[in-house]
N, C-alpha and C positions, 0 to 999 in steps of 0.2 A: 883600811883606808880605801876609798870611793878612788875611781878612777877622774871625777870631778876634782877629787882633793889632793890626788899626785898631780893631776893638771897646775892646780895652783901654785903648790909647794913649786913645782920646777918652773913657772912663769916669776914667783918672786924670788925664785935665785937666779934668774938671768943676768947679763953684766946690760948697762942703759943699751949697747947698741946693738943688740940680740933681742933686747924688749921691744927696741923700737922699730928692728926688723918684722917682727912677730904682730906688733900691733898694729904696719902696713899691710901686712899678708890677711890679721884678720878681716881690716875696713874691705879691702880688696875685696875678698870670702863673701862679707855680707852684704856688700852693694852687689853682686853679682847673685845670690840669691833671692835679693829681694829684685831685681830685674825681670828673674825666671820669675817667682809670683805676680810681679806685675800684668808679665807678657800674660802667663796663664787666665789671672783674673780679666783680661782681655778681652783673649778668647775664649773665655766661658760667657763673655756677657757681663760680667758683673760693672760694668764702668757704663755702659748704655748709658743708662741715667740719668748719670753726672755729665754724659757729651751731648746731650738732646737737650738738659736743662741749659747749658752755656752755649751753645747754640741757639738755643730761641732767645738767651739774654741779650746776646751779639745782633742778631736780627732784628731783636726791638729798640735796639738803641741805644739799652742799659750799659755799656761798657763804654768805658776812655781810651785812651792812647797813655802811658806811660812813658 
């Protein structure tokens, strides 16, 4: 048995409020990962792009007020 598949087995024997401890720790885990990628893709440049395209949008006019 895979270390994925003892994962399982002992997440689907949890009681609900050990599941539902487990499933805040994980949301927590992966919005905090995907934050560091964020930041990274950053600071690599990789978002330029997208902020000079909505920038010249805003400049031209193109956008509302919400």
């Amino acid at each position: 048995m895979s270390n994925l598949d003892q994962i399982e087995a002992a997440i689907l024997s949890l009681p609900s409020n050990e599941f539902e401890q487990l499933r805040l720790w994980f949301l927590d885990l992966d919005y905090k990962r995907w934050d560091k990628e964020l930041e990274q893709d950053i600071e690599d440049g990789k978002l330029e792009a997208f902020a000079q395209e909505a920038i010249a949008e805003y400049e031209s006019g193109h956008c509302r007020e919400i």
